[in-house]
Structures are given as C-alpha cells and as structure tokens.
N, C-alpha and C positions, 0 to 999 in steps of 0.2 A: 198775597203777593202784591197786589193793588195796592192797597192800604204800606209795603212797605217802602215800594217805588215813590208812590207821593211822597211820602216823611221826607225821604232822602231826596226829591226832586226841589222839596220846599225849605230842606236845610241847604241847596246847592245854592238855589235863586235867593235868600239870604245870606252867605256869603258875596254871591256877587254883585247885591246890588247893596250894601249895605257896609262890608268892610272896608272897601277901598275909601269909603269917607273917613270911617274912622284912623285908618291909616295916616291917609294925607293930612288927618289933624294933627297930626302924632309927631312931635319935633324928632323923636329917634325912633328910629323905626330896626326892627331888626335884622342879624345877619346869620344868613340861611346857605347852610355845606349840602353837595350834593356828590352823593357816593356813588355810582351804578357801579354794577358786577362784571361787566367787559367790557372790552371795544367789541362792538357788535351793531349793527343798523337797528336794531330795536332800541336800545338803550341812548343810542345817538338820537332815533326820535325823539326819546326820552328828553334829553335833555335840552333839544329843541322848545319843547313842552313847558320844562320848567326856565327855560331862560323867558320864554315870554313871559312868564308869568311874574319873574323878576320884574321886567317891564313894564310890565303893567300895572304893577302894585309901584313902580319908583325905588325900588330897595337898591339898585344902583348894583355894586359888584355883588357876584353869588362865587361863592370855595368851592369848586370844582375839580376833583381827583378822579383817575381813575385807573386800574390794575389792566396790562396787557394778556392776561391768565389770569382763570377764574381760579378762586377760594379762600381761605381763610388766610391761611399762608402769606398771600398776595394782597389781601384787600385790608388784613388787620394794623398792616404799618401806614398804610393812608389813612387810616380813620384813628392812630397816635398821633399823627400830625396834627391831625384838624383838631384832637383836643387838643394839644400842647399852644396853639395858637392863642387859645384863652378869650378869643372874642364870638365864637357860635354861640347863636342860640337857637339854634333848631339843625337838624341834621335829616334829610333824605336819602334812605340808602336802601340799596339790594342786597341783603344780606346774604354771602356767601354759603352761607351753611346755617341751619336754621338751628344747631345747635352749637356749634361753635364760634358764634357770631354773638351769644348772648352777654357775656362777660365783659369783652372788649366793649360793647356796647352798653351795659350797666357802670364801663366807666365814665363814657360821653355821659351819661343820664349824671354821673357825680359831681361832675364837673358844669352841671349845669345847662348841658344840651338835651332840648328834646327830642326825640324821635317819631319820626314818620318811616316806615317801609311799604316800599313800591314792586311791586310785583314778585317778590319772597318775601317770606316772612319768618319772625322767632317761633320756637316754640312751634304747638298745633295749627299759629295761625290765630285763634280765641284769643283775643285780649281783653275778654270779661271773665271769661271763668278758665281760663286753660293757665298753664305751668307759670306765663310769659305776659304779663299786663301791663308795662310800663309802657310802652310806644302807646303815641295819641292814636292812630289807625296804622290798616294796611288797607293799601289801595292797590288793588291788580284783579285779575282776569278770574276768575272761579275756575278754575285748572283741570279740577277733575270733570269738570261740566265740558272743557275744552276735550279732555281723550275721550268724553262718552263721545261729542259730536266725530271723531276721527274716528270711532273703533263702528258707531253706525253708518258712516259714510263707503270705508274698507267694505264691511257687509255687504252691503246695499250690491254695492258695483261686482261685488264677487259674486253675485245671486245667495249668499249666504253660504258659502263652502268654501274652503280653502285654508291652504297655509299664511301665516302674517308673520308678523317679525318688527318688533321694537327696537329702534336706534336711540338709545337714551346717553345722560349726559354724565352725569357725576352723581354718587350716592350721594345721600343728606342733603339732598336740594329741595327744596319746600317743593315748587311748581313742578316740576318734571316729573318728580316722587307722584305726583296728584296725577298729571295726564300720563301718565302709564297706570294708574290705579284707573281712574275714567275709561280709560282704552279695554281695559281686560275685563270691567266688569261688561262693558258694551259687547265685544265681541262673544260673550257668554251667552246672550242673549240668543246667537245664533247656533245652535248642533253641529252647524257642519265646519264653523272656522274652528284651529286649531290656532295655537301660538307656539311657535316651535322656537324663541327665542329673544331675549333681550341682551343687546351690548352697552358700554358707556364710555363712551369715547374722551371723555374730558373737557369735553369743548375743545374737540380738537376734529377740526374738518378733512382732514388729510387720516386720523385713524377711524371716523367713523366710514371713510371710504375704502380702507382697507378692511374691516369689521364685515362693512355690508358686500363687498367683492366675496371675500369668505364664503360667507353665507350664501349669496347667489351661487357657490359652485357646491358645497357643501345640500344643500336643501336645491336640487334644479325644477321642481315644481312649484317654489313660494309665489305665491298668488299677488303679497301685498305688503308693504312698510310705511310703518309711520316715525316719522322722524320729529323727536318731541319739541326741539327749539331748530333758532339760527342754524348752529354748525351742524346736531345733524340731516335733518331735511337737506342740506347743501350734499354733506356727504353722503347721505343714500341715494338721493336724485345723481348726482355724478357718476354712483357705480352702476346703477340700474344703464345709465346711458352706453358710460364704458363697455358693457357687457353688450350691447344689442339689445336689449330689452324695453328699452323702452317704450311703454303703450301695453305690453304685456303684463310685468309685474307694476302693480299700483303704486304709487306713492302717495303720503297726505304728508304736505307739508305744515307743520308749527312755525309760522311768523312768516307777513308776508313780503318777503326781500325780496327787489330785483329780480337775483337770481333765480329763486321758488318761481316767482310769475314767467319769466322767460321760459322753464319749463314747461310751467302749467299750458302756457302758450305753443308751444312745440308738442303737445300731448302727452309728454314725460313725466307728468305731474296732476295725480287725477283731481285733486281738490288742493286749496290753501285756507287754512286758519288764519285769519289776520286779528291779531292785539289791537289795545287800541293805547300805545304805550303815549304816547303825544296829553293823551286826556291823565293818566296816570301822575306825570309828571307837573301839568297844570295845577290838577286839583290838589295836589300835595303842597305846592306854594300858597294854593287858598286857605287848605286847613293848618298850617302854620301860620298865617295870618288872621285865620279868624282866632286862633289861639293866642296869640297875639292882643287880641282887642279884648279876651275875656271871653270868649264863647266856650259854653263847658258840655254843649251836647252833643258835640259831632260825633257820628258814627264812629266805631271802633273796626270795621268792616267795611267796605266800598268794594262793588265789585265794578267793573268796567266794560263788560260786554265784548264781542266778535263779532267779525263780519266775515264770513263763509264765501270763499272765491272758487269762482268756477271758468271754466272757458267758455261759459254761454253769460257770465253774468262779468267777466273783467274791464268790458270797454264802458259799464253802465258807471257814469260819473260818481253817483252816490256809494258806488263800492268800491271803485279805482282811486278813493280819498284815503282808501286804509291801505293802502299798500305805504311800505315803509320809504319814503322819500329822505335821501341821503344826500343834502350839498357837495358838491365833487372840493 
C-alpha cells in the first residue's frame, strides 16, 4: 500500500511541478468540457476545483454543461453538444449510468475527445482489464470503502444490534451501487444488525423523504439510516426530524452539505462522510494536461480519500475544510 501511495504521490508532484512549464510553452494549448451529473453542492465543489485548475494552467474558457435531473436521459444531449461543437479535446464527466453512458461516450472518444471520469465511472470501473478501457482515469472516492466506513460506524453507535435501512439513489449508478455494497457487507460483520430495506429515490430529496417517513412508520423500532449521496442523507435526516426522532434513530450522512453538518450539529445526524470532490475536479485538469504534454503513465485509477465528520471533531479546522462550501 506504501509502495502504491509513493508511485502516485510522485506521479502527482510531477504533474505539478513539471507540466505547467510545458504548457506555458505551448502556443495552443487545449480545450477541456466538463460534464458533472447534477446540480448538487458536491459537484458544485466540483467544478470549483476544476475551474481553478483552468486557472492555473492559463487554458482560459472551460465547456461547462450541466443536467438539472440526473441520468442518461438528461446528460446524453449535453454531451452531443459538446461533440458537435468540434473544438474539445478532452472531456470531464460523471457518467450517469455506468452502462449507458458508454456509447454516447465512445462517440466523444471518435470525434476526437478524451475522457476523464470523476467520481462514476464506465463499465466495472477497470480501465486496464475490465469491459471499459478508453477514458485516461477515474478519479473519485473508493465508494465501497465509503459504505464499509458508514455500515461500521451504524454499528458501532448501535452497540452492534439493531434494524438499519438504506436511502439510495438510482439503480446503474457506479458509486451508490458501491456504498450500499460497502454498507451491507459492514454491517454483516455484526449478528445483531439486520437490514430491513433499501429505497431509491432518484435523486429526488422530497421522495427519499417520503421513502424514509414510510419506513419510519412502517419498521417503528429502526435503529439506523444511511443515506448514500446529497439528496438522500437530506431526505432521510428531514424525516427522522419530522417524525420526532431525532437522536433516536441514527443517521450517516454521504457528502458533507451544509445541511448534513447542521444536523450533525443539532445531534440529528450521528456522523458525515465528507468527499473530497474539489481535489477530484483539480487533478482531472492535471491529468488532461499532463496528457497533453505526452505523459503516458498516469494512473488509470485515483482514489481521493474522506474525511469522517463528527460533532466532537466539526469545529477542528483541518476537517471543517471538507465540508462542501457552496458561493451563495
């Protein structure tokens, strides 16, 4: 694990200390589309992230779309745009659907754009040996590593008993797919938890609140939810309040918004998952630019780490930098 942290810490600190020269020698330099999967504060980091990054490398304008509804449906006629435009050559996107995102995107790839994907992914995710090999990386969070950390935290706080219950988002979603896979093998771990259910709200904050009211009356002794992104965490933290329960029935929120921390801070909310979508977004404008100068080693995998929020640990600076900071 050592040995793979350096490679990757020594391919990062050559990217930054080494392309931006060759850039700025570069009379044309190129132009880089960035797709994200919603309006959401994650992706808004997101793109916080990648506009610096614009900045800093000097590429001047970046193509910037983005669908108000997640899925294929919605994200595949923005990403005809950006090809029909004729001048990308590189493409940043969150692929709606890890399978039906791949076609639409082997046309960008014909047309002459490369691909990067930012926290979903094509395919298994393998871009050496899986279905799905064309994009230069994916860069995002190890997902299922994210629901183990939630389904042992659930645990922990329950003394290891109890009913749980998964607020998830949309089937064929790379990431969600992963932390509810992380989540169930964790809480396996324990005899006494049970999982008496998973919903998927759509990315829709208003039904995973109706989903999780449900459930709250339907199961009156659920112990515990974990809410896999944005809208659900919003929507299950909402209803747990709605109902009175809050402090009683647990919540772990996925992604750390405002709203998750305001909870977390009112006691409504026993832990947050915070991404670290800002670095995501970055290093994707790095590794199209070192691709750019000819670099043919970069990682086909980057993972980007969390930072685990709690209410003894939110006011500590070095962890209050991961919370998702949104421009009014």
């Amino acid at each position: 694990m050592f040995k793979k942290l350096l490679t990757l810490a020594l391919c990062l600190a050559f990217a930054v200390t080494i392309i931006p020269a060759v850039a700025n020698a570069q009379a044309e330099k190129p132009k880089i589309g960035f797709l994200p999967g919603v309006v959401d504060p994650f992706y808004q980091v997101m793109e916080i992230g990648v506009r610096r990054a614009v900045e800093d490398f000097g590429l001047g304008e970046i193509v910037f779309s983005v669908a108000d509804t997640w899925g294929p449906a919605e994200q595949t006629p923005l990403l005809d745009a950006m090809i029909a435009r004729g001048d990308l050559d590189y493409l940043i996107i969150a692929p709606t659907d890890k399978e039906q995102m791949v076609a639409p995107l082997e046309r960008a790839l014909e047309a002459g754009i490369k691909i990067i994907t930012v926290d979903t992914f094509l395919g298994d995710g393998d871009y050496v040996n899986g279905p799905v090999t064309f994009p230069i990386s994916y860069i995002g969070s190890d997902n299922v590593e994210g629901g183990r950390i939630a389904g042992r935290a659930l645990g922990d706080v329950l003394g290891g008993e109890g009913k749980v219950y998964i607020q998830n988002t949309n089937v064929g979603v790379s990431t969600t797919e992963q932390r509810g896979q992380g989540f169930k093998e964790a809480i396996a771990e324990f005899p006494g938890m049970e999982l008496v259910g998973e919903d998927y709200n759509l990315d829709d904050a208003n039904t995973s609140v109706e989903q999780t009211s449900a459930k709250l009356q339907a199961v009156p002794d659920l112990g515990g939810i974990f809410g896999v992104n944005v809208f659900s965490a919003q929507g299950a933290g909402t209803a747990v309040v709605n109902a009175g329960l809050g402090g009683q029935v647990q919540v772990i929120a996925f992604d750390a918004t405002s709203f998750a921390i305001e909870l977390l801070r009112q006691g409504n909310v026993t832990l947050v998952i915070a991404q670290k979508p800002y670095d995501m977004g970055y290093l994707a404008v790095e590794f199209a630019m070192a691709d750019w100068a000819g670099v043919t080693s970069l990682p086909k995998r980057v993972t980007t780490g969390y930072a685990v929020i709690t209410a003894e640990n939110v006011d500590d600076p070095e962890i209050a930098r991961f919370i998702y900071q949104v421009p009014e």
